[in-house]
C-alpha positions in Angstrom: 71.6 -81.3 -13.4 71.6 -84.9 -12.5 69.8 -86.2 -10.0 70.9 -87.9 -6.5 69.8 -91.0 -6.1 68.1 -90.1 -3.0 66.1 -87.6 -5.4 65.8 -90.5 -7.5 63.8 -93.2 -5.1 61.6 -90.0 -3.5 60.8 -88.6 -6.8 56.8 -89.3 -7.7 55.9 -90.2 -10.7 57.0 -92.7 -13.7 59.8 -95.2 -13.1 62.1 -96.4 -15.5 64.0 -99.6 -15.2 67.0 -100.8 -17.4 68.0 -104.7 -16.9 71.1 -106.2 -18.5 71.8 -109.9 -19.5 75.0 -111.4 -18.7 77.0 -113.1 -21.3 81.0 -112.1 -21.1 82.7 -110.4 -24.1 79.2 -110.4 -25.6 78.3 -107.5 -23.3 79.3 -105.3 -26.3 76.4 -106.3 -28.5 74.7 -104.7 -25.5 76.5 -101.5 -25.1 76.0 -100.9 -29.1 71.8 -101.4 -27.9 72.4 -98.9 -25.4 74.4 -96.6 -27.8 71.1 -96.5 -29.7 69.0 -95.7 -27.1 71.3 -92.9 -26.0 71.2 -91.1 -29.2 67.5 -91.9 -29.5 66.6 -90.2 -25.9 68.7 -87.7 -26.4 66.8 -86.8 -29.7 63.4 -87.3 -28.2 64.2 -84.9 -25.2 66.2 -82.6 -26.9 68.9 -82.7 -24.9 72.7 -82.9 -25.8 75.9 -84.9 -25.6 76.0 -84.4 -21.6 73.0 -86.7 -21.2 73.7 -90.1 -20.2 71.3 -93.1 -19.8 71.8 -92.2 -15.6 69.8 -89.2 -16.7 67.2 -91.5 -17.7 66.7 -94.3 -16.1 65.8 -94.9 -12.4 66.8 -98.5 -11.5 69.6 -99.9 -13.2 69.9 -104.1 -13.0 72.8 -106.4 -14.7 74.4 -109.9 -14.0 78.3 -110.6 -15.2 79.0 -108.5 -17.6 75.7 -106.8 -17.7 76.7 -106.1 -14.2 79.8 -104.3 -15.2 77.7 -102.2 -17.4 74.8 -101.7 -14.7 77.5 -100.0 -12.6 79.3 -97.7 -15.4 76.2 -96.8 -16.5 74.8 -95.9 -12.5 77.8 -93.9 -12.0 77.0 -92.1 -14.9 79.1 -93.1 -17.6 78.1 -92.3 -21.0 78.1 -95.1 -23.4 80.9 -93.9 -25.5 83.0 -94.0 -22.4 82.0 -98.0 -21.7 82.1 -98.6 -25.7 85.9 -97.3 -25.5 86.6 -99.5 -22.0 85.3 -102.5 -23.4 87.1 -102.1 -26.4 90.8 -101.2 -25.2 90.5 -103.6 -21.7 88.3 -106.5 -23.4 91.6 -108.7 -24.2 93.0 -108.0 -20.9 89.9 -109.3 -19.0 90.9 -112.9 -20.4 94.3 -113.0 -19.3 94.8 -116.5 -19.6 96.3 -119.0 -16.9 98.9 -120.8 -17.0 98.7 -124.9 -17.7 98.4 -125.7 -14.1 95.8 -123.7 -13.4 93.5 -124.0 -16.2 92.3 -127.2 -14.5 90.4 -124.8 -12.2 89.9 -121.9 -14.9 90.7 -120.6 -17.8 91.4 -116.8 -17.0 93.5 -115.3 -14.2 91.3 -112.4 -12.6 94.1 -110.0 -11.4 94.4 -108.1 -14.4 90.0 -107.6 -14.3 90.3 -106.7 -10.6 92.9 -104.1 -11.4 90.4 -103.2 -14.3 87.4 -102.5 -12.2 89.4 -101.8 -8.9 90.9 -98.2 -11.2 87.9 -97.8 -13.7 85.2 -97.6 -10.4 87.7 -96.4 -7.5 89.1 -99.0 -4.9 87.1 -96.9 -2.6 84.3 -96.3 -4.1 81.5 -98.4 -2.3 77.9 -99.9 -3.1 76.5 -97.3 -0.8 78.8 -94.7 -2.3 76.8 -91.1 -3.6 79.1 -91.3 -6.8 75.8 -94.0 -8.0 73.3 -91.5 -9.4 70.2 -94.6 -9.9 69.2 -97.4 -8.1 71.8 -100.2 -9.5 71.9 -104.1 -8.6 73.7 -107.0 -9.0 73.3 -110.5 -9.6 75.9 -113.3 -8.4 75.9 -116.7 -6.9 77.0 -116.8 -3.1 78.5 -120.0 -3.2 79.3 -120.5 0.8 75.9 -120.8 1.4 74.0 -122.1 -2.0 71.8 -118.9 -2.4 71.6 -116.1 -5.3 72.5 -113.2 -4.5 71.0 -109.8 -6.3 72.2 -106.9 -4.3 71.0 -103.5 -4.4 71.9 -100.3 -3.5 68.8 -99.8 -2.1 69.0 -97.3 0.9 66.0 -99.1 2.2 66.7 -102.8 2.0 66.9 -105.2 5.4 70.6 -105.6 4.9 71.5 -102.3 3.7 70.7 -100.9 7.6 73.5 -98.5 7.9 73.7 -99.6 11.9 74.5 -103.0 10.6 77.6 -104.5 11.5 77.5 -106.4 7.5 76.1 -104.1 6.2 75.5 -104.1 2.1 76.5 -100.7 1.6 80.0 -100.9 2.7 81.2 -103.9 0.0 83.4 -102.4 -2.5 81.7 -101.5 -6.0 84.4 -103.1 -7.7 84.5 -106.1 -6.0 80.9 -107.0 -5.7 81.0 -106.3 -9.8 83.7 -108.7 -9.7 82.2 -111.1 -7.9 79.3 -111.2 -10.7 81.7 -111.6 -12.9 83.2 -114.6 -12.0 82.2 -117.8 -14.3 83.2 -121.1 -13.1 85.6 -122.4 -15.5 86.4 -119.3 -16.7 87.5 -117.3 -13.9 88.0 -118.2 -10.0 85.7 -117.0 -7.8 86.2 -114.1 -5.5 85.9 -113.8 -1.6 83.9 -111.6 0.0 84.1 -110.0 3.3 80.5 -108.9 4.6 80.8 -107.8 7.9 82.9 -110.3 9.9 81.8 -113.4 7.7 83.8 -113.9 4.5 81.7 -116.0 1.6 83.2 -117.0 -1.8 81.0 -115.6 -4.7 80.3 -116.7 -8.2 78.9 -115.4 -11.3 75.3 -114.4 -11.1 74.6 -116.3 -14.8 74.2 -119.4 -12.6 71.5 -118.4 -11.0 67.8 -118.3 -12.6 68.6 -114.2 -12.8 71.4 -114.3 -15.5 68.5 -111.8 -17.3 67.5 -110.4 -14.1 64.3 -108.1 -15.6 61.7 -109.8 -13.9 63.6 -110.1 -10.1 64.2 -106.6 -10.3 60.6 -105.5 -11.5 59.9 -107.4 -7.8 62.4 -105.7 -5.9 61.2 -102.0 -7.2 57.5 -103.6 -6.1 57.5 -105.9 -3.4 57.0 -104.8 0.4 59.9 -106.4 2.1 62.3 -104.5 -0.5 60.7 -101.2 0.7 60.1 -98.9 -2.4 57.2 -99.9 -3.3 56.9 -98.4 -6.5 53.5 -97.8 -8.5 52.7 -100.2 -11.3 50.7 -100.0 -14.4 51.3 -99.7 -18.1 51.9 -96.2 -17.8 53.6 -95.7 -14.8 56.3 -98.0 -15.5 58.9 -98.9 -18.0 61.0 -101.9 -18.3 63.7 -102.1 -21.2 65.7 -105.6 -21.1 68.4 -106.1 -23.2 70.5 -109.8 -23.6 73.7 -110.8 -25.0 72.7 -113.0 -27.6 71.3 -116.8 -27.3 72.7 -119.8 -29.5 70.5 -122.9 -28.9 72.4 -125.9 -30.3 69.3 -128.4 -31.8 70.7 -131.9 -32.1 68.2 -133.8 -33.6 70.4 -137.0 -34.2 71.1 -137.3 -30.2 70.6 -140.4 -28.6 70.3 -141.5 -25.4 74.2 -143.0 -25.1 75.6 -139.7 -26.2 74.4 -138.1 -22.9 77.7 -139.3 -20.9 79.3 -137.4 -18.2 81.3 -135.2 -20.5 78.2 -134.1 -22.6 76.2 -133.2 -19.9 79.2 -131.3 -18.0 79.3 -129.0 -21.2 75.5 -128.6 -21.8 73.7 -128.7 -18.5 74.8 -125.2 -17.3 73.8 -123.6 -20.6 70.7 -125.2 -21.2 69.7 -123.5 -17.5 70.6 -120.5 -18.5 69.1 -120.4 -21.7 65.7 -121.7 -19.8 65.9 -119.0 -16.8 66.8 -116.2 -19.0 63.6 -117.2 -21.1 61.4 -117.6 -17.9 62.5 -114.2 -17.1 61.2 -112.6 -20.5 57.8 -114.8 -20.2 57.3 -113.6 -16.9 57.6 -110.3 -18.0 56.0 -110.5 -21.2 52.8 -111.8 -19.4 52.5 -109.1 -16.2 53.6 -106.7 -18.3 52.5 -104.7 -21.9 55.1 -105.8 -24.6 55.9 -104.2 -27.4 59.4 -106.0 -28.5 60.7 -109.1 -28.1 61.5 -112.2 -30.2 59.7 -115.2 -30.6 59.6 -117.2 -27.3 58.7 -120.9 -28.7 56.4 -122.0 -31.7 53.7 -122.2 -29.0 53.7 -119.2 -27.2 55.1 -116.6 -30.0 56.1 -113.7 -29.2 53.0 -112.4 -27.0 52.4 -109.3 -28.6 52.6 -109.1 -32.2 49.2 -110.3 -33.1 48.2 -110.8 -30.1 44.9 -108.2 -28.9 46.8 -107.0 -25.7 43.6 -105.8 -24.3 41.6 -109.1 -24.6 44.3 -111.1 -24.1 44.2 -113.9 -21.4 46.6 -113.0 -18.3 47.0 -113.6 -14.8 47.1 -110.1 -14.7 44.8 -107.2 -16.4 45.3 -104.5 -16.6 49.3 -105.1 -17.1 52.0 -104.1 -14.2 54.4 -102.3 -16.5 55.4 -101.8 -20.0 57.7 -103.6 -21.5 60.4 -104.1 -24.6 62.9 -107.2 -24.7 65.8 -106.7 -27.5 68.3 -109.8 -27.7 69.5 -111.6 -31.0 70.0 -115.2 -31.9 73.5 -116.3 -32.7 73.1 -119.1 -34.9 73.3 -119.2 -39.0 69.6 -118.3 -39.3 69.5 -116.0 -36.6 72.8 -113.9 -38.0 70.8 -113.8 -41.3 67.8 -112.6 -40.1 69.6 -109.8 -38.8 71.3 -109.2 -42.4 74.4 -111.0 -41.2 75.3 -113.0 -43.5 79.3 -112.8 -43.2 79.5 -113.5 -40.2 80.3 -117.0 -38.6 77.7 -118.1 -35.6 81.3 -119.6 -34.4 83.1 -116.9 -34.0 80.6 -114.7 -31.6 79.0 -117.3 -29.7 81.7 -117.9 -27.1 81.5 -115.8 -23.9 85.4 -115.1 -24.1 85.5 -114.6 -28.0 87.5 -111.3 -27.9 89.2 -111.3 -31.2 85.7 -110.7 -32.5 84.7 -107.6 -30.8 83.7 -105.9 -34.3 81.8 -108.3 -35.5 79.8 -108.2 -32.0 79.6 -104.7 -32.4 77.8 -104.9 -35.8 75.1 -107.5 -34.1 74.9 -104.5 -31.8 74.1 -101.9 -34.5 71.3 -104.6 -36.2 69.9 -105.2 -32.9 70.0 -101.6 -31.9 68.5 -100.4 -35.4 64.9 -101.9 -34.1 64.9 -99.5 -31.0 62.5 -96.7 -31.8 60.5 -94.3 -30.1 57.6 -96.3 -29.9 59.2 -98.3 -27.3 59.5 -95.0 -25.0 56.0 -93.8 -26.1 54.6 -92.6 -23.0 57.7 -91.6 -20.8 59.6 -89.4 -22.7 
């Protein structure tokens, strides 16, 4: 039997913590990760189809898209079930706008509301029972300049149940959909907390678009009052991304960098920086055993690298922890055995007509998951 989430945050013990990158339609190279690591835990534990990763993991995390899967996955969704969503609702997520509007945004979001607003109950709350783990949420409060990763957390400041804006009272749905919405791609959505309405934005614009390390701090710190135990053996951390395309231009020049250029490439080049800080950060508190290389300089920080010797802020390390993500360009497709497939076609966040061919980065990515990477809290 499953436990409550109140079970859940009392339990003693081993945590496990799932974070999810956000990255739109390329959410379902994640859920084919997460397929893998289904069938793998279910192997390991002996347990059957009625497992889901709820079962699992404790604290669930995910921005955008990642969001969206955070929440399926906290209200105990097998993967199958978010597979088969993604797959039958991914065109209608992009319902484009018409002419007039697409100076603001590309998509119209009534068709996602409805989506989520069915798929997760128009009732169903953040504070809701139905959410069987500890889930947050990244997103970009826009009113008043600030990130925003909410949590479920019964024990949070602004979760206080005797609080007129309380957290807990937000609709699910629409505090998913407020992760959700990318500038350019989707309008934002307004939020009514308490008597104060803000206007929200996608959490992928704030340095928590791979929100592993923020919600390593949130299970740790004081003021977010759970206070969970660290070490290498009492916690796990498994991030998972959406893919990464760095564009080298080694023929720029300064006078290409006009207004236009640096409207296009600004807010991916933060992105791609924060989601990498996030993975050092963790990669250097914590005990990796999987992740990509970094940079040239730094590596990977755990292949050759003497884990015990090795020179850290922090030793012994705070968690353990395994990063799986794939790069989207020609060499990084054909690293993965890839090789017919077109970088062009499954870098875009909206690229929906290529939902198989994101699903068979998926399966690559999710072939390196073993059980090595649970070793230890299985």
């Amino acid at each position: 039997m499953m436990m409550s989430l109140e079970q859940k945050i009392k339990k003693t013990g081993q945590k496990k913590i799932l974070t999810l990158d956000g990255g739109g339609i390329r959410g379902m190279i994640t859920v084919e990760v997460l397929g893998k690591i289904e069938s793998l835990l279910r192997k390991e534990l002996g347990k059957g189809d009625d497992f889901v990763l709820a079962d699992y993991f404790d604290y669930i995390s995910g921005t955008s898209t990642g969001a969206i899967i955070a929440a399926a996955l906290s209200l105990g969704w097998s993967v199958d079930k978010i597979r088969g969503f993604y797959i039958d609702s991914g065109a209608k997520m992009f319902d484009k706008a018409n002419l007039l509007k697409r100076f603001k945004y590309k998509y119209e979001d009534e068709a996602l509301q409805q989506l989520l607003s069915n798929e997760f109950g128009e009732k169903t709350t953040l504070g809701s029972s139905d959410l069987k783990t500890l889930l947050m949420m990244v997103m970009r409060n826009a009113s008043t300049d600030s990130p925003w990763p909410v949590s479920n957390n019964p024990n949070a400041k602004y979760n206080d149940k005797s609080r007129s804006d309380c957290n807990l009272n937000i609709p699910l749905w629409q505090l998913v959909r407020a992760s959700t919405a990318a500038p350019v791609y989707f309008p934002p959505e307004k939020v009514s907390v308490g008597d104060q309405d803000f206007v929200f934005v996608d959490g992928g614009i704030t340095m928590y678009n791979n929100p592993s390390f923020q919600t390593f701090l949130m299970a740790t710190l004081e003021p977010y009052k759970l206070c969970w135990e660290t070490g290498e053996d009492k916690m796990l951390i498994i991030s998972l991304g959406t893919g990464t395309s760095p564009s080298a231009n080694l023929e720029l020049a300064p006078g290409d960098m006009n207004l236009i250029y640096n409207a296009s490439s600004i807010p991916s080049a933060l992105m791609f920086a924060a989601l990498n800080e996030q993975d050092l950060l963790c990669r250097t508190f914590g005990k990796c055993l999987h992740g990509e290389e970094l940079d040239r300089e730094v590596g990977d920080l755990f292949g050759e690298v003497d884990q015990a010797n090795f020179a850290s802020p922090v030793n012994p390390r705070l968690f353990t922890y395994s990063r799986f993500n794939a790069e989207l360009t020609r060499s990084g497709l054909d690293k993965l055995g890839l090789t017919d497939l077109k970088p062009e076609n499954v870098q875009k966040l909206d690229s929906v007509e290529y939902i198989k061919d994101l699903q068979q980065i998926g399966h690559a990515v999710g072939s390196q998951v073993s059980a090595r990477h649970f070793a230890g809290f299985l």
